[in-house]
C-alpha positions as CSV (number, residue, x, y, z in Angstrom):
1,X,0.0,0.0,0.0
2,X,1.7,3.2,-1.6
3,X,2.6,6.0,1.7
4,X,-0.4,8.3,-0.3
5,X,-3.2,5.6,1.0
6,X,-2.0,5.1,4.2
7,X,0.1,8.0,5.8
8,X,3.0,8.2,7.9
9,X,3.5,6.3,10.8
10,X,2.8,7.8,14.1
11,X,3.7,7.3,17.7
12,X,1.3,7.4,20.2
13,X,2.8,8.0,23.9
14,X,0.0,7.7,26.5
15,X,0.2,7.4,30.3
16,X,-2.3,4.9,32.1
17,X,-3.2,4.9,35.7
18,X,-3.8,1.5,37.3
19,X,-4.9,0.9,40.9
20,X,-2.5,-1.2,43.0
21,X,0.1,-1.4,40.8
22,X,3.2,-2.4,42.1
23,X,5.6,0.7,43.1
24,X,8.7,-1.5,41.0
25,X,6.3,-1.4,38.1
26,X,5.5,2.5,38.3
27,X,7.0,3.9,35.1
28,X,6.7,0.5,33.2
29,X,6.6,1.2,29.3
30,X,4.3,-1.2,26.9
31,X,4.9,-0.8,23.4
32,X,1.4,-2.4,21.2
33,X,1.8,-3.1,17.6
34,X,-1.3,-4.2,15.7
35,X,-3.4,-4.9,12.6
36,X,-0.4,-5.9,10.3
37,X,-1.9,-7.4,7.5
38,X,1.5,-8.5,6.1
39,X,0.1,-9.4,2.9
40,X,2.4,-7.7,0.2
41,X,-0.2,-5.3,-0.4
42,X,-1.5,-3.7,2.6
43,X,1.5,-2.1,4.4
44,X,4.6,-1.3,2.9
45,X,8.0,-2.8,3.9
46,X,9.3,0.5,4.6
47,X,6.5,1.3,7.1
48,X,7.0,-2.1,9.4
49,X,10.6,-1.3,9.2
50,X,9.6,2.5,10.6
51,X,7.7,1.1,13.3
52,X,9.9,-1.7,14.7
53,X,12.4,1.0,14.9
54,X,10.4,3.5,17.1
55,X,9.4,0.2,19.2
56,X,13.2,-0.3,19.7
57,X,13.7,3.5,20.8
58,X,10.6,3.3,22.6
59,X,13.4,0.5,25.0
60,X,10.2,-1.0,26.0
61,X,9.4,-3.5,28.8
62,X,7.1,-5.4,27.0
63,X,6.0,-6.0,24.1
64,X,2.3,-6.6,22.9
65,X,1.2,-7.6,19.7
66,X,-2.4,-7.4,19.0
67,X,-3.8,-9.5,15.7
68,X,-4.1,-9.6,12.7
69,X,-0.3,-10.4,11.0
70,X,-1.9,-11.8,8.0
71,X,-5.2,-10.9,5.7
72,X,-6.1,-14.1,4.5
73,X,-3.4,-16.7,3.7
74,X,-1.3,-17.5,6.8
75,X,1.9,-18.0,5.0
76,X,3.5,-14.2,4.6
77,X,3.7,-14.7,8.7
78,X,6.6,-16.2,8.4
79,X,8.7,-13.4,6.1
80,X,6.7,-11.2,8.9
81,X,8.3,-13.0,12.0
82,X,11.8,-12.7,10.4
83,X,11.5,-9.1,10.5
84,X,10.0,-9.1,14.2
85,X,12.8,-10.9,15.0
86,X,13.9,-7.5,15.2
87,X,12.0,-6.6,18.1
88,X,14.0,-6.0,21.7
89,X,11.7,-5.9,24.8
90,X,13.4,-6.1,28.7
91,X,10.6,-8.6,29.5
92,X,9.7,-10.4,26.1
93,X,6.9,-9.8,23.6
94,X,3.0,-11.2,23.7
95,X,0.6,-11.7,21.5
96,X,-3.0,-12.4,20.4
97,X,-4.5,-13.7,17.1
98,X,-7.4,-11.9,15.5
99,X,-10.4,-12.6,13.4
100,X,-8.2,-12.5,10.2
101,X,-5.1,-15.3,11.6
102,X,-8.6,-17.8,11.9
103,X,-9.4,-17.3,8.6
104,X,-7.9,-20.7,6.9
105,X,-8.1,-24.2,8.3
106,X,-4.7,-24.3,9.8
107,X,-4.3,-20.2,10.2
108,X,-4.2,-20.7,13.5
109,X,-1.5,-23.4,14.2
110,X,0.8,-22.0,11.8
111,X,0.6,-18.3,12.9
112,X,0.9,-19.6,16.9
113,X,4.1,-22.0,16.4
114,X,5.2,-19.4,13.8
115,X,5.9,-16.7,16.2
116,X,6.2,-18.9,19.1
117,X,9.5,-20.1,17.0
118,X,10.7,-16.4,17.1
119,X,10.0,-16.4,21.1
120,X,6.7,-14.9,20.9
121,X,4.4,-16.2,23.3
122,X,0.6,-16.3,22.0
123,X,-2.0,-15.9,24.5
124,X,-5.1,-18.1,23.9
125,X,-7.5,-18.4,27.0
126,X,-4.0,-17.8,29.3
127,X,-2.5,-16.1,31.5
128,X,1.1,-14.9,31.6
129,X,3.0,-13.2,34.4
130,X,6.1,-11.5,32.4
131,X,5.9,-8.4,35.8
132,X,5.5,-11.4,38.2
133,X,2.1,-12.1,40.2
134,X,1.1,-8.6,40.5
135,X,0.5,-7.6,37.2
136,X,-0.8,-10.7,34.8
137,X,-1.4,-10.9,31.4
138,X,-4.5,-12.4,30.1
139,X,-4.6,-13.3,26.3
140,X,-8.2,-13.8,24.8
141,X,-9.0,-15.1,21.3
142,X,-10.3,-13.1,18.9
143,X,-14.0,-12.0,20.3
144,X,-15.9,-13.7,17.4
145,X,-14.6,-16.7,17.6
146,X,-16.0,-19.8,19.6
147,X,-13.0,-20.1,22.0
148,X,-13.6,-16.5,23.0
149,X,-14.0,-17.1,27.2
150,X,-14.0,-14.1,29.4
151,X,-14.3,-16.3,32.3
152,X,-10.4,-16.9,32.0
153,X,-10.3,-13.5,34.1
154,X,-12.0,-15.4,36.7
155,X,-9.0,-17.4,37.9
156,X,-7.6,-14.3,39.0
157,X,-7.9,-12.5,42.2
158,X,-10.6,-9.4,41.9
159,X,-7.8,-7.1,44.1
160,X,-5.0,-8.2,41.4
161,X,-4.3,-5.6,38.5
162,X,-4.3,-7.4,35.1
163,X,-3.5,-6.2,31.6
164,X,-5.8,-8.0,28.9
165,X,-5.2,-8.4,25.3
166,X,-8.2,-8.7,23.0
167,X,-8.0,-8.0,19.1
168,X,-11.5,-6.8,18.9
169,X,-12.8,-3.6,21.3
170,X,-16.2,-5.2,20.9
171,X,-15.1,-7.1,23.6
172,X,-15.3,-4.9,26.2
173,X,-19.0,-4.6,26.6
174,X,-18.9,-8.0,28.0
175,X,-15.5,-7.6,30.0
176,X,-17.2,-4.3,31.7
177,X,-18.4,-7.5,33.8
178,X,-15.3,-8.2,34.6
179,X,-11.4,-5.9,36.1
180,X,-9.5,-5.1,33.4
181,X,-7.5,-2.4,34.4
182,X,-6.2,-1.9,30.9
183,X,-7.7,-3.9,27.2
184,X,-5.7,-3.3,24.8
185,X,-7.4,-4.0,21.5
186,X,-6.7,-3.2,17.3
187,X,-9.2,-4.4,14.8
188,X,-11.0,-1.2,13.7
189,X,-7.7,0.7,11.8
190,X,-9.5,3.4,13.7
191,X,-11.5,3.6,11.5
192,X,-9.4,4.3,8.2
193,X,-11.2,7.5,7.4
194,X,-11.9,10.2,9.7
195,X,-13.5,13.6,9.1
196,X,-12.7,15.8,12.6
197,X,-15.6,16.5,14.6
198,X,-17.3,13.4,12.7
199,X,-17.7,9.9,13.6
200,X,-15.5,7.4,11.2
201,X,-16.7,6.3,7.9
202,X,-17.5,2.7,8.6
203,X,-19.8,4.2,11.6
204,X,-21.9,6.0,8.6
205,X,-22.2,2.8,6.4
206,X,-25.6,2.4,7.7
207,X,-26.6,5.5,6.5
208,X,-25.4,5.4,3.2
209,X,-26.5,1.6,2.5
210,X,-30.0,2.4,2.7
211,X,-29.3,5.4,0.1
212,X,-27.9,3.1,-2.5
213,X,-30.0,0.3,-4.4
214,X,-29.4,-3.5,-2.6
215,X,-27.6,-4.7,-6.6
216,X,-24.6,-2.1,-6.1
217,X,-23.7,-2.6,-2.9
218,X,-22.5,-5.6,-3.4
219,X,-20.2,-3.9,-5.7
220,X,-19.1,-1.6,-2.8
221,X,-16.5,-2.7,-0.5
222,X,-17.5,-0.2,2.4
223,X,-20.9,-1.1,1.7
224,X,-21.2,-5.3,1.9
225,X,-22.6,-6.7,4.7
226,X,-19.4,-8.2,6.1
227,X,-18.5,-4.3,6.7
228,X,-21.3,-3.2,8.4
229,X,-20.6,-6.2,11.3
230,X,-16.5,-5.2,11.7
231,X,-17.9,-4.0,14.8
232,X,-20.6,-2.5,17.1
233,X,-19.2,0.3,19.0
234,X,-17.5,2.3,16.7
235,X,-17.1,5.2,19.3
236,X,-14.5,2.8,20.5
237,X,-12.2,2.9,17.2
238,X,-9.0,4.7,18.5
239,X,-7.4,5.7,21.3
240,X,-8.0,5.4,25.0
241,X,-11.6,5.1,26.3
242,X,-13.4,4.3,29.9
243,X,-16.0,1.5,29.8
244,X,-17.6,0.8,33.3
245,X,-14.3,0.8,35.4
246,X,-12.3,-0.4,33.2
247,X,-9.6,1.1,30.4
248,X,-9.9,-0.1,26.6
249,X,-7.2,1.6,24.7
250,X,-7.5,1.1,20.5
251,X,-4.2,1.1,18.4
252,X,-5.2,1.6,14.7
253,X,-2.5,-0.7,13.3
254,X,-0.2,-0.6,10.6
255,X,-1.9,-2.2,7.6
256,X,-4.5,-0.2,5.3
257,X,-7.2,-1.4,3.2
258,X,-8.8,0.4,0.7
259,X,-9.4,3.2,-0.4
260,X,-6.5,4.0,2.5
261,X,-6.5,6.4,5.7
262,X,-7.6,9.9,5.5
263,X,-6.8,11.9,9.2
264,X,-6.1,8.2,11.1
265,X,-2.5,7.1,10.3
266,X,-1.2,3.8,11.6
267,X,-0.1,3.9,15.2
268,X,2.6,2.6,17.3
269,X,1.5,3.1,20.9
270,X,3.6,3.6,23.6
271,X,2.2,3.4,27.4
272,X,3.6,4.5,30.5
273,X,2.2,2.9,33.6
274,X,1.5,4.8,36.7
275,X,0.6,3.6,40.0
276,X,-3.5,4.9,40.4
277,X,-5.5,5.6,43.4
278,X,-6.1,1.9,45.3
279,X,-9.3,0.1,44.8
């Protein structure tokens, strides 16, 4: 995807508050990458080789990687791993598969041992605890898949921070059940096309469906039904949002579909953890 469809890179440095969090963890830098759709098409080389750089400077702690390496066939992921190879993190880098790594029969298996081979560890229904026991990790599978189980939070502690990694913000409607003191989620590309002051152009589709006759939009991309069910809450597409008592943050990936990003470039997040009042 030529730099004039999708932008230039940018790097998103946020601060998060989370209650309880260990004083030796206060200051604690997590770099998320997303949405790479390492396809030959959809991001340029040059881009991924932009944002595994600022990940580098970013001298992170850890590393989260949130779905989405591949479009449809799983095989680029392994020219995709041999660049992430790349990647240095203090306390190693995690990850998450999203609705397009389940795509083909064996996406799933061959992404997982893929970058488990490069020393990524994939998070599916698990737990990891890369800080120790006060601040887990819980990896869930992409929300619209049939493995998708919230109650994996439930074998944690309710006074125990936790960090969860979901590819789909959708999911956080039904972990507002549940503490997560930080989501972090892709999916959305923020939305691709944003107008300021305006909700994202996939939040219109809708709209502009009913305006055009049922035989074209078909023709459409933006307009076929598989579109209009990317996801519900579209107020949710970027950046860092409260849902009940808990934080969903939104990265909007690397990879761009058409017809490319207008105002939304692709993101490299970098968050800074800070002890928040106790719960």
């Amino acid at each position: 995807m030529h730099s004039i469809f999708s932008g230039s890179l940018r790097v998103e440095p946020i601060t998060v508050t989370i209650a309880n969090l260990p004083p030796a963890l206060a200051g604690c830098r997590i770099v998320q990458m997303s949405d790479f759709h390492y396809d030959g098409l959809r991001l340029r080389e040059s881009l991924l080789n932009e944002a595994i750089a600022a990940c580098n400077r970013a001298q992170p702690d850890l590393i989260a990687l949130t779905g989405d390496y591949v479009t449809d066939d799983p095989s680029p992921i392994e020219p995709l791993v041999d660049r992430l190879r790349r990647l240095k993190s203090r306390c190693g880098l995690y990850a998450v598969l999203g609705n397009h790594d389940l795509r083909h029969y064996d996406s799933k298996d061959k992404i997982t041992r893929t970058l488990e081979a490069a020393g990524i560890t994939v998070l599916w229904n698990q737990i990891a605890y890369p800080f120790g026991a006060d601040l887990p990790i819980v990896g869930l599978p992409d929300f619209r898949s049939r493995s998708f189980d919230p109650h994996t939070l439930d074998r944690l502690a309710d006074t125990t921070p936790r960090l969860v990694l979901s590819h789909n913000p959708d999911s956080a409607a039904v972990l507002a059940e549940k503490r997560v003191d930080l989501q972090l989620s892709g999916h959305t590309h923020g939305g691709q096309v944003v107008i300021p002051g305006l909700k994202p152009l996939p939040a219109w589709i809708p709209t502009i469906a009913r305006c055009v006759p049922k035989p074209m939009r078909q023709q459409i991309p933006y307009l076929r039904k598989s579109c209009r069910t990317i996801v519900q809450h579209w107020e949710w597409s970027q950046g860092l949002h409260q849902v009940g008592n808990n934080q969903l943050y939104v990265n909007r990936g690397l990879g761009t579909y058409l017809p490319g990003r207008l105002f939304c470039p692709p993101e490299v997040t970098v968050i800074t953890l800070l002890p928040g009042r106790s719960s």
